[in-house]
LOTORLUM-946690 format. One record per atom (N, C-alpha, C, O): x, y, z. Coordinates in steps of 0.02 Angstrom, whole numbers, padded with zeros to 5 digits, always signed. Layout:
% LOTORLUM-946690
XYZ/...
% end
This chain:
% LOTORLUM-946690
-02225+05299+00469/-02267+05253+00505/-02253+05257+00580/-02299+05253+00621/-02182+05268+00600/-02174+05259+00669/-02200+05304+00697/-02227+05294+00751/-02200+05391+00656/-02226+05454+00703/-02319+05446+00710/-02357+05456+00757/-02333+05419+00631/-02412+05386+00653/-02444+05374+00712/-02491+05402+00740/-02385+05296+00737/-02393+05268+00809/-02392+05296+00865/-02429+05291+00914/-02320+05345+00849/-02307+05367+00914/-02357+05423+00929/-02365+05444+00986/-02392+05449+00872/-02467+05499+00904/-02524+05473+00915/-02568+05507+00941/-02535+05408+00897/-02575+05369+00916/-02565+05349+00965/-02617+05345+00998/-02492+05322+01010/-02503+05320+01087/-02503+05394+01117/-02540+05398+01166/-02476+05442+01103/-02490+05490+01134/-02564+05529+01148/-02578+05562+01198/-02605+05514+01094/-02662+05518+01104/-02700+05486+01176/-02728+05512+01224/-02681+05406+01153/-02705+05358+01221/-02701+05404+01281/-02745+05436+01310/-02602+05395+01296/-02583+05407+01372/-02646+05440+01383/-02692+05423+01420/-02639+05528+01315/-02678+05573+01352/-02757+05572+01371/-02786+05612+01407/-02779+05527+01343/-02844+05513+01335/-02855+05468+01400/-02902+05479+01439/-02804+05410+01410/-02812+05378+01476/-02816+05418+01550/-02852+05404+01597/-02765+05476+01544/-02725+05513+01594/-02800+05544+01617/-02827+05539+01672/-02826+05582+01549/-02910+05619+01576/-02956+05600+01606/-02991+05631+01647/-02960+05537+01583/-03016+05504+01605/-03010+05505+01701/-03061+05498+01735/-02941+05514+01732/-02942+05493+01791/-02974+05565+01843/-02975+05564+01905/-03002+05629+01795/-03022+05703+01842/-03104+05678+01817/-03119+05638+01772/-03135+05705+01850/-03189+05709+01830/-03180+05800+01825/-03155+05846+01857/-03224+05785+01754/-03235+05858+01735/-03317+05900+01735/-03366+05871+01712/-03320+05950+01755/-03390+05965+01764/-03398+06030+01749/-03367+06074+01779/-03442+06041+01701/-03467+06077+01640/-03504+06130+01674/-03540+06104+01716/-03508+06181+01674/-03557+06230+01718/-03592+06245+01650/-03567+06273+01601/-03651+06224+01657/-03685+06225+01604/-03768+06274+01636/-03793+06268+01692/-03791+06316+01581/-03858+06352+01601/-03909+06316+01622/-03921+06273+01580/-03949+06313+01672/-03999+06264+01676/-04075+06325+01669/-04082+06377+01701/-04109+06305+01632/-04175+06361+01598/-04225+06317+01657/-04234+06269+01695/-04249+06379+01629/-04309+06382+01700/-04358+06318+01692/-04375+06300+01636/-04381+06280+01756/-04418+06213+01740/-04478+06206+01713/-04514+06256+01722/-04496+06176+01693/-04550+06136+01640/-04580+06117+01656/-04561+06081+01702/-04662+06115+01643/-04698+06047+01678/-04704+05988+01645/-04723+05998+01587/-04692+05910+01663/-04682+05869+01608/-04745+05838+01634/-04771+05839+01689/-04761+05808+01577/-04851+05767+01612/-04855+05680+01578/-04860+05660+01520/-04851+05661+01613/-04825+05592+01621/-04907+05562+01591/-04939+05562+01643/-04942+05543+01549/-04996+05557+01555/-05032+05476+01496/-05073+05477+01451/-05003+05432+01517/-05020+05344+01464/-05059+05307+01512/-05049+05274+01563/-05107+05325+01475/-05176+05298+01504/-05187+05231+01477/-05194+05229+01416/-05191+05156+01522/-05158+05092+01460/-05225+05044+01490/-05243+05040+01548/-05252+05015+01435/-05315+04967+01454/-05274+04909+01441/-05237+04915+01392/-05270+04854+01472/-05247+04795+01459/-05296+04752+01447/-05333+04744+01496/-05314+04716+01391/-05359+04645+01363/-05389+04624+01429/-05349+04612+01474/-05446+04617+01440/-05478+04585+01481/-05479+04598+01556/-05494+04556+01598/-05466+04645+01565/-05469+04708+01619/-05514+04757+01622/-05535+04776+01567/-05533+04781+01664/-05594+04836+01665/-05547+04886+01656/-05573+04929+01621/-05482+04904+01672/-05471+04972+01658/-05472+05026+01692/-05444+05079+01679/-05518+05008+01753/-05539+05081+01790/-05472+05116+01837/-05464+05170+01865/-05444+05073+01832/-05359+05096+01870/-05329+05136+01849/-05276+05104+01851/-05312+05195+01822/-05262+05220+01791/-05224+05281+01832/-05248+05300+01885/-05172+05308+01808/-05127+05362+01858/-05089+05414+01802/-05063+05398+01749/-05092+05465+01825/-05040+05523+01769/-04993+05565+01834/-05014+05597+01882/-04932+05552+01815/-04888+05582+01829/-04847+05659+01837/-04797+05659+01801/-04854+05701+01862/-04843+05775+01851/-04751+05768+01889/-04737+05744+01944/-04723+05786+01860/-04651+05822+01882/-04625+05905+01839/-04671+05930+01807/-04570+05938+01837/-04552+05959+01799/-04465+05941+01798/-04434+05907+01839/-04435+05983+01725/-04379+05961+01722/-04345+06001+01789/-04366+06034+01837/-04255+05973+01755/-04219+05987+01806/-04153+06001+01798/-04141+05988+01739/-04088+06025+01833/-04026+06023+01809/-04003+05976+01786/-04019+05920+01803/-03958+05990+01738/-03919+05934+01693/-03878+05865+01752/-03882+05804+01743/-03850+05890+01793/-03812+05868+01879/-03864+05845+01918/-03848+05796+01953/-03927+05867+01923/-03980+05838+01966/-03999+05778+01973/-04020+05749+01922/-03997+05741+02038/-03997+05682+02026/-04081+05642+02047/-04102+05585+02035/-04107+05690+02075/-04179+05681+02095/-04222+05707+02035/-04196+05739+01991/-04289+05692+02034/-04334+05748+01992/-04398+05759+02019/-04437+05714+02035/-04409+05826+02023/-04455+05875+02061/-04513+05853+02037/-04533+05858+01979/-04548+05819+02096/-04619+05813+02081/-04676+05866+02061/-04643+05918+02060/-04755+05887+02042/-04772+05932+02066/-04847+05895+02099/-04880+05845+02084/-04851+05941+02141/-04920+05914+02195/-04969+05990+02185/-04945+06041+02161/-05032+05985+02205/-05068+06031+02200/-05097+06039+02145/-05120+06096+02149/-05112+06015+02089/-05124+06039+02027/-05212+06003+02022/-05231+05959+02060/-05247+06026+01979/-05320+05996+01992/-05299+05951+01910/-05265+05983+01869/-05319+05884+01894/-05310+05837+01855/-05379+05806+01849/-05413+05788+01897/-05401+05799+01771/-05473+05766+01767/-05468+05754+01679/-05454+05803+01644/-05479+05695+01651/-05511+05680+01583/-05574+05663+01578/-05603+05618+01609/-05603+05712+01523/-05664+05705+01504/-05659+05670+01420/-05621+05671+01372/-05727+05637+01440/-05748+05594+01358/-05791+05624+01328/-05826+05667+01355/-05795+05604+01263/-05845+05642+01205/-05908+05657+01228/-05942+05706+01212/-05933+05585+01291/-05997+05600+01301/-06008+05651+01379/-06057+05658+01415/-05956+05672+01382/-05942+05747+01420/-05949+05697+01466/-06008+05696+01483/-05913+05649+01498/-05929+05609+01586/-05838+05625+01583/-05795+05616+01540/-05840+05657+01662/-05771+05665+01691/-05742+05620+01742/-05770+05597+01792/-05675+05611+01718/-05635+05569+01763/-05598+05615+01810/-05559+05656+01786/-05605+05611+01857/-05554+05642+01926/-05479+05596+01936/-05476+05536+01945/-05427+05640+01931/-05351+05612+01955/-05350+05637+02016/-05371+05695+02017/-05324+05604+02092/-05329+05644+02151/-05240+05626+02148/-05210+05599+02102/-05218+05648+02202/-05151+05648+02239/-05172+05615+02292/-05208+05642+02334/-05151+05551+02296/-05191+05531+02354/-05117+05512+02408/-05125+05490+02465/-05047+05525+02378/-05013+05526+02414/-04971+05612+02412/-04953+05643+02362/-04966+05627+02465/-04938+05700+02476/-04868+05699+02434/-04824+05655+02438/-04868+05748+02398/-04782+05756+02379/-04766+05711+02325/-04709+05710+02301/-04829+05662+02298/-04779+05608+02248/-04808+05637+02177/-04813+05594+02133/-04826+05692+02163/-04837+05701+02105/-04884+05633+02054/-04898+05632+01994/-04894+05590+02100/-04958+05531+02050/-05003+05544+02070/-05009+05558+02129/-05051+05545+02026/-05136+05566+02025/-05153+05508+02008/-05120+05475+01968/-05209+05484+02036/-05229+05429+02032/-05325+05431+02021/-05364+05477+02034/-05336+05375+01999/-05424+05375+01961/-05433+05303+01951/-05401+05261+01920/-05490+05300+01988/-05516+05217+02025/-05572+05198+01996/-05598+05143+02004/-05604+05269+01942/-05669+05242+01911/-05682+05270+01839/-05728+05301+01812/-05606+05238+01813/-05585+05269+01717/-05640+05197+01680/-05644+05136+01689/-05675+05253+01634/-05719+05209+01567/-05655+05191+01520/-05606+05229+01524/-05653+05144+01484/-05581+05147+01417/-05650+05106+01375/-05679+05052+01382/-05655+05163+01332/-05727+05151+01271/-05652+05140+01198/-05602+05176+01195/-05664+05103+01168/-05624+05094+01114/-05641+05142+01059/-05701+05139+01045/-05598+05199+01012/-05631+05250+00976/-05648+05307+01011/-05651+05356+00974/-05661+05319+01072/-05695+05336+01113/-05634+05414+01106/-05576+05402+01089/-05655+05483+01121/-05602+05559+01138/-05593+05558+01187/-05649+05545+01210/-05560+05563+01229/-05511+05592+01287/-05485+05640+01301/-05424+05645+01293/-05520+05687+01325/-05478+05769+01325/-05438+05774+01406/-05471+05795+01454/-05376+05758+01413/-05357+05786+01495/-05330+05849+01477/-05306+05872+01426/-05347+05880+01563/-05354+05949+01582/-05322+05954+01627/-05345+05914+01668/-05264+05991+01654/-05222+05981+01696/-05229+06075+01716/-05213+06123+01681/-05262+06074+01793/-05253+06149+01799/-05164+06180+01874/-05152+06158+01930/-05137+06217+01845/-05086+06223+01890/-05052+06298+01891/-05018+06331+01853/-05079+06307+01954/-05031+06371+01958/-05052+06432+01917/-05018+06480+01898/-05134+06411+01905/-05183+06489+01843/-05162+06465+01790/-05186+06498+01744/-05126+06421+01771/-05128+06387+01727/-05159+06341+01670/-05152+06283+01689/-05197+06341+01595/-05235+06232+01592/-05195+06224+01534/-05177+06262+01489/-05185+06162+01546/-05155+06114+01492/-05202+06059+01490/-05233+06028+01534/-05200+06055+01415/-05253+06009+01379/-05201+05985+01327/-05150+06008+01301/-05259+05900+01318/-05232+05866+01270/-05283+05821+01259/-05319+05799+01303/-05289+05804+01183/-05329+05748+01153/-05307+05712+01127/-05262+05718+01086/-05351+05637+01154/-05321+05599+01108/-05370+05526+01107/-05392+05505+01161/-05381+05502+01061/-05431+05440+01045/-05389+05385+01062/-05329+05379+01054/-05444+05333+01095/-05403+05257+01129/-05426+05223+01068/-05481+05213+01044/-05365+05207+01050/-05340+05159+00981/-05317+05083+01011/-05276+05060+01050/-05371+05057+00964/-05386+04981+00982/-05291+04920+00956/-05256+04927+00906/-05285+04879+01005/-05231+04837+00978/-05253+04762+00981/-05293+04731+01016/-05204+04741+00921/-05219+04655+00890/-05172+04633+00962/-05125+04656+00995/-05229+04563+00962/-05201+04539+01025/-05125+04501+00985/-05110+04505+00926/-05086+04463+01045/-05013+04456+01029/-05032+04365+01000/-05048+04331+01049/-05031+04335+00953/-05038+04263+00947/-04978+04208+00951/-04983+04147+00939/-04935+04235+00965/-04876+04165+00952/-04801+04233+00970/-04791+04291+00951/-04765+04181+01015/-04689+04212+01009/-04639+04176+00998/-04641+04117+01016/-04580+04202+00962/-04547+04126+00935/-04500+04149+00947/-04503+04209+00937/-04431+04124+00973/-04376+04123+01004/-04329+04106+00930/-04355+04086+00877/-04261+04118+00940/-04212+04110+00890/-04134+04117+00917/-04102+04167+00900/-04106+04070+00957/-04054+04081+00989/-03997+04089+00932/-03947+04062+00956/-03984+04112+00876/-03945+04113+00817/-03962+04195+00802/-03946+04221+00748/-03980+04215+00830/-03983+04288+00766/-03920+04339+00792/-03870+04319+00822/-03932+04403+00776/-03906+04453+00774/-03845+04453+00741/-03837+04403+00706/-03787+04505+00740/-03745+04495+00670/-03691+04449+00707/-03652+04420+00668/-03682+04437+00767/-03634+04380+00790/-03669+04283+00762/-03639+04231+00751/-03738+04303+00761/-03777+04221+00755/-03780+04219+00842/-03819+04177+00866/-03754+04247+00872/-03754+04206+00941/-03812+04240+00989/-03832+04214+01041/-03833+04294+00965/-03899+04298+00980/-03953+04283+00993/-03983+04246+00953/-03989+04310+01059/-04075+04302+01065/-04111+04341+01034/-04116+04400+01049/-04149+04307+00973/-04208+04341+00966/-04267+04326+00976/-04283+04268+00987/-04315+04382+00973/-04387+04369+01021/-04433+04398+00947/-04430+04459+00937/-04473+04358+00901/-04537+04367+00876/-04603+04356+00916/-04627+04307+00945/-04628+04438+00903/-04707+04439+00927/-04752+04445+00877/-04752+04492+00838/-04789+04403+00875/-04830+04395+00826/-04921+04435+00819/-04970+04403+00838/-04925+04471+00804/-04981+04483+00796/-05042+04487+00706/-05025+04494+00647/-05087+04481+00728/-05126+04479+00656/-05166+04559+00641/-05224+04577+00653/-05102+04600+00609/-05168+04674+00603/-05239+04670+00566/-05250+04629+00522/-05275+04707+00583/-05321+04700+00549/-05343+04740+00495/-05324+04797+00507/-05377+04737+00434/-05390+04745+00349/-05421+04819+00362/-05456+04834+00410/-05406+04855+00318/-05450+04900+00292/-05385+04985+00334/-05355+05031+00307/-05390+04968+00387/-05390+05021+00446/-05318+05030+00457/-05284+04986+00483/-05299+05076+00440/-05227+05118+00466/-05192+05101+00538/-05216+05137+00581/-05140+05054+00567/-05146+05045+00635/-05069+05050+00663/-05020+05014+00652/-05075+05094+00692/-05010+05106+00727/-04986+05057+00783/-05030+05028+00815/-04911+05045+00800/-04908+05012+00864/-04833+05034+00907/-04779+05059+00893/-04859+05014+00954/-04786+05030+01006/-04785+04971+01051/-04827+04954+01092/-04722+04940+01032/-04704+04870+01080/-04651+04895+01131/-04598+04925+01121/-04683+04873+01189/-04609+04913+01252/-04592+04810+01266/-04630+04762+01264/-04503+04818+01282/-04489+04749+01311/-04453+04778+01369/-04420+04830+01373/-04471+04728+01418/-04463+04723+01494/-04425+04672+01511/-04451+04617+01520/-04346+04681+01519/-04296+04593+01545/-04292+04603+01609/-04279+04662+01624/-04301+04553+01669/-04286+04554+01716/-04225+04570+01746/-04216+04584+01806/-04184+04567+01701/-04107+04608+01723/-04092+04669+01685/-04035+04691+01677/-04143+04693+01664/-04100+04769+01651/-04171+04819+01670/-04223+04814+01637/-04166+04848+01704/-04216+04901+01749/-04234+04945+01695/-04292+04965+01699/-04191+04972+01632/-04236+05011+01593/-04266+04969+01513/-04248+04932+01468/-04313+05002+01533/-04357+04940+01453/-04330+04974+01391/-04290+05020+01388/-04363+04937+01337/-04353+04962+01270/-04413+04951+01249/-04464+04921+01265/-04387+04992+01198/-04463+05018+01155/-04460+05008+01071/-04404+04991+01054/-04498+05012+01025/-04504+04997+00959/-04563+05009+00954/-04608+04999+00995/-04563+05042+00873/-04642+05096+00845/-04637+05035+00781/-04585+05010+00760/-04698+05022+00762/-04719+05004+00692/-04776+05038+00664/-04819+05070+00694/-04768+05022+00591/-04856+05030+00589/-04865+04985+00510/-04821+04949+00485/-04932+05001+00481/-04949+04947+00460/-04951+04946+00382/-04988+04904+00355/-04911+04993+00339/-04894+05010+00300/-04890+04965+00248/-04925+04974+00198/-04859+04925+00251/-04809+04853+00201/-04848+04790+00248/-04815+04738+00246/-04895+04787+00279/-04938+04719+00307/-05011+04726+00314/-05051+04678+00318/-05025+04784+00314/-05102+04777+00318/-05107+04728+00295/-05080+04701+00247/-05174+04703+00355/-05217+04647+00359/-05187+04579+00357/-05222+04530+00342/-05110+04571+00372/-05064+04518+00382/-05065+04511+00448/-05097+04538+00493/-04998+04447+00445/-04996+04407+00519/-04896+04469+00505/-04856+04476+00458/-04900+04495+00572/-04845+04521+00561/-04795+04504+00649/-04814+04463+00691/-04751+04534+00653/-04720+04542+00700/-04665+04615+00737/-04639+04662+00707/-04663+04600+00808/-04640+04646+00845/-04554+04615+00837/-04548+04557+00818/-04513+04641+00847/-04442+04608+00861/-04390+04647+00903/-04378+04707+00912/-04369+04597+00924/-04316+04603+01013/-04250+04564+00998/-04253+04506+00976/-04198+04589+01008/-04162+04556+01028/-04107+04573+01073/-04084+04629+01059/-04081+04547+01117/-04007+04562+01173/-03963+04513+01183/-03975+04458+01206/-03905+04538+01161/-03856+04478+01179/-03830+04465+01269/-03778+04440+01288/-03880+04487+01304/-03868+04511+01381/-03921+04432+01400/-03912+04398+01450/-03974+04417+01348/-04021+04387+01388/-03997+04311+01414/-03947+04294+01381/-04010+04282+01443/-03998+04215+01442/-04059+04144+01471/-04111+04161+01499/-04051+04105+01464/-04096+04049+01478/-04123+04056+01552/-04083+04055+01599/-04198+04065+01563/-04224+04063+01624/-04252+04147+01647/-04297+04166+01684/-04197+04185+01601/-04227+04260+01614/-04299+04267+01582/-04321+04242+01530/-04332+04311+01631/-04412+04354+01611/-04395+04388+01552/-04337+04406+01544/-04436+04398+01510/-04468+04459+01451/-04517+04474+01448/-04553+04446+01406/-04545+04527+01492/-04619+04564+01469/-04623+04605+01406/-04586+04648+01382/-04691+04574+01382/-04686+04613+01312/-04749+04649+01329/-04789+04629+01371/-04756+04711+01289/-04830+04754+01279/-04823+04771+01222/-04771+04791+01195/-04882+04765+01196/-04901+04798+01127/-04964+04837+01131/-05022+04816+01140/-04935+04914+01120/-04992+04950+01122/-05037+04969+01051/-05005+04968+00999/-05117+04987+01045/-05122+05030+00993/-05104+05107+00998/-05109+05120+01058/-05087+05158+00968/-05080+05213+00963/-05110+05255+00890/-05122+05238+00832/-05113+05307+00921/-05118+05343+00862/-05063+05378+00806/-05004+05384+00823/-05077+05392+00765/-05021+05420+00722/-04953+05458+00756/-04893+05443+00759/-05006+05529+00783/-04943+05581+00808/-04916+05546+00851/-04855+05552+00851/-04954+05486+00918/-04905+05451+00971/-04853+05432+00928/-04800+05456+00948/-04843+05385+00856/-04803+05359+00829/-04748+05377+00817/-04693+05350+00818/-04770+05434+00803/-04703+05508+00785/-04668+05515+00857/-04609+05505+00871/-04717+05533+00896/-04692+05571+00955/-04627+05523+00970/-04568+05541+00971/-04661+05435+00983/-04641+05413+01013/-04579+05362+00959/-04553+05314+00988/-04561+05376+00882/-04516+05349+00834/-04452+05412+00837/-04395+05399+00817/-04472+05483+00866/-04444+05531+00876/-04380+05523+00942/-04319+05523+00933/-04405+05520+00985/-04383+05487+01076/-04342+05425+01060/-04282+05428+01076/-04364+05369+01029/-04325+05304+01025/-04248+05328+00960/-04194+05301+00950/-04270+05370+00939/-04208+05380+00889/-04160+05417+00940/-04106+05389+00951/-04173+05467+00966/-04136+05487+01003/-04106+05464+01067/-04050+05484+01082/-04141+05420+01108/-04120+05379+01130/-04084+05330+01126/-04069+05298+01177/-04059+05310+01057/-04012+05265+01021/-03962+05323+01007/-03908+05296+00993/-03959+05360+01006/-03915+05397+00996/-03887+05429+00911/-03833+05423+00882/-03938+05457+00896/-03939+05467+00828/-03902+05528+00812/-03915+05577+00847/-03853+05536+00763/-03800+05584+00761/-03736+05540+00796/-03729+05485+00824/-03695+05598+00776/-03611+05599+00796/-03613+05625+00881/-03654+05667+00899/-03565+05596+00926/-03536+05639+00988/-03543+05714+00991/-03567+05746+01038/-03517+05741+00927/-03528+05804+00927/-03566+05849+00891/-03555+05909+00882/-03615+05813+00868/-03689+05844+00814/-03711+05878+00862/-03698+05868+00921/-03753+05931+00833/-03773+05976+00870/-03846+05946+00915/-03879+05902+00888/-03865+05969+00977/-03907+05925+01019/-03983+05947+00981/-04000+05999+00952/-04028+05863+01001/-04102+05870+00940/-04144+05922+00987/-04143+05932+01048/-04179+05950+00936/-04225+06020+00978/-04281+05979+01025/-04300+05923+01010/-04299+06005+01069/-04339+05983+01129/-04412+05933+01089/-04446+05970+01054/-04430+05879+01089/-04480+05852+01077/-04544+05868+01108/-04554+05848+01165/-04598+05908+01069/-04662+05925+01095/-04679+05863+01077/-04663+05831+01027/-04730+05840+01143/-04791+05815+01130/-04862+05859+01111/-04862+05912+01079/-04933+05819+01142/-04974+05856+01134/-05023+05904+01150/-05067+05934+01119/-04995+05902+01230/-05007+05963+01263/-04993+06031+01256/-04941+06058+01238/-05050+06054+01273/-05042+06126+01248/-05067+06168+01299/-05119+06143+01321/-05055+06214+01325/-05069+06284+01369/-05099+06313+01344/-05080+06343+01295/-05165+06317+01369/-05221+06361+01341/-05212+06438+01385/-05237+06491+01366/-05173+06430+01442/-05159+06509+01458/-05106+06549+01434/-05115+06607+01416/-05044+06515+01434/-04999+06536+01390/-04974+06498+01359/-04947+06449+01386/-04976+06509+01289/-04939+06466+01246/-04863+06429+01236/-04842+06373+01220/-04840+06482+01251/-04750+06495+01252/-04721+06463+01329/-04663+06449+01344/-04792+06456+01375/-04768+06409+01433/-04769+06330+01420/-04787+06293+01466/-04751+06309+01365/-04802+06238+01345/-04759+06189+01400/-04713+06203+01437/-04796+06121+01388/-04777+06082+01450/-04750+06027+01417/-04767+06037+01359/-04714+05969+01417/-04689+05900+01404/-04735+05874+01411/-04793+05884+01431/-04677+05802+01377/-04748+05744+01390/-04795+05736+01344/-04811+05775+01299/-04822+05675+01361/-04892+05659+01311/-04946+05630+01349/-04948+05593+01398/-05000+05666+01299/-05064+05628+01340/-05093+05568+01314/-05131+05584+01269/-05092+05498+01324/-05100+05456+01264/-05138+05408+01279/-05141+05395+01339/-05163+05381+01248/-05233+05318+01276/-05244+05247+01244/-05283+05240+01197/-05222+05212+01261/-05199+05138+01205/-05252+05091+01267/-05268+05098+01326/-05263+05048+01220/-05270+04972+01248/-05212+04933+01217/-05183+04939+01163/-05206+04884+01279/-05132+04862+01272/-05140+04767+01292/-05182+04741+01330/-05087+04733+01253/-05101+04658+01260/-05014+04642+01316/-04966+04681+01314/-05015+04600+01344/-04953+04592+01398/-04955+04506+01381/-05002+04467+01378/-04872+04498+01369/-04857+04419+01385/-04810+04429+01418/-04781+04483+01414/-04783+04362+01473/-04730+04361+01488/-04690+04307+01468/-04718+04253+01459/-04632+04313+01460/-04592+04255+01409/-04553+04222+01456/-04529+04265+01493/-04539+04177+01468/-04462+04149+01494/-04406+04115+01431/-04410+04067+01392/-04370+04152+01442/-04314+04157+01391/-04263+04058+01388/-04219+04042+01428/-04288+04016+01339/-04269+03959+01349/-04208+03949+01335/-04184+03893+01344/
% end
């Protein structure tokens, strides 16, 4: 038992002692990517005509900036062949912007992104969402009990297959979270979104969104949140690059990131009691 211990502190020291170098990995960095930032979001009772897609590509593992791209021609067209123009209306920021978007519910969406002799295309149908009806607080949950939890309530609707993606927004933590459902085990029920952080406290903001999506978004985007939680061991081997649904119609094998995706979307904001 004692030699147990005594490699169990020796472990520590050595484990403490490391921590004090920073160590830095010279690792390959592959040639950059174009990623296409591309969530086109109608909010309930909004015209919609606002929307923006994002162009960057990737970057070194050490990089602490990320490379915009500017120059590229950006436009979605609808089934009934009417085109939307994305301009750059600021130099260098890689956002394209469009001041006069239709959001037809059901409605195809093909964006076309031309760059560099390049097109990338992607489709995708704006999938309708149940508005949000009731949110109910629960200062008792999680596996301590001492938990905030946050129910969002929505009513799906009968018959129709319906995907969803709820992003939450706390005023003290700068990056949101996200959660995929779909409608499997509730069709045509009163169901719910669920949140919880033991970080939140009385008086803090919670923006909630609930988007509709389509199937593959569901994947794409139940794919990203797993990995983002960190799915696997420290040392599992790393998950293969997540395609979205863009595709390179000039070269294939150049494909680009990102998704092109088109939801109408419901927004509450909570104050956390």
């Amino acid at each position: 038992m004692k030699n147990i211990l005594y490699i169990f502190a020796l472990i520590l020291v050595v484990s403490v002692s490391s921590c004090e170098d920073v160590v830095h990995v010279d690792l390959t960095t592959a040639a950059p990517k174009l990623v296409i930032n591309g969530s086109l979001e109608w909010q309930k009772g909004t015209v919609g005509n606002e929307q923006k897609i994002k162009l960057s590509t990737t970057t070194g593992f050490y990089d602490t900036t990320i490379p915009t791209v500017s120059g590229a021609l950006v436009f979605v067209t609808n089934s009934d062949n009417v085109t939307f123009n994305f301009t750059e209306e600021v130099p260098s920021s890689g956002l394209y912007l469009c001041h006069d978007f239709v959001p037809e519910i059901n409605k195809s969406y093909v964006l076309t992104v031309v760059l560099n002799g390049e097109t990338y295309n992607a489709t995708e149908t704006l999938a309708s969402v149940s508005p949000i009806t009731n949110i109910v607080q629960n200062n008792e949950g999680g596996f301590t009990g001492k938990d905030i939890e946050i129910k969002t309530f929505f009513n799906d609707p009968a018959v129709a297959n319906n995907y969803y993606l709820f992003k939450y927004k706390t005023s003290t933590n700068v990056i949101p979270s996200y959660e995929v459902n779909d409608d499997e085990f509730f069709q045509g029920n009163e169901f719910f979104g669920y949140y919880t952080d033991d970080k939140m406290n009385s008086g803090d903001n919670l923006d909630i969104t609930i988007y509709g999506v389509s199937k593959r978004y569901f994947e794409y985007m139940n794919k990203l949140i797993l990995i983002a939680q960190g799915s696997g061991g420290p040392f599992s081997t790393p998950p293969a690059t997540v395609r979205g649904n863009i595709t390179n119609q000039t070269h294939p094998d150049n494909y680009a990131l990102g998704y092109f995706n088109v939801s109408e979307t419901d927004f509450r904001n909570y104050v956390i009691q």
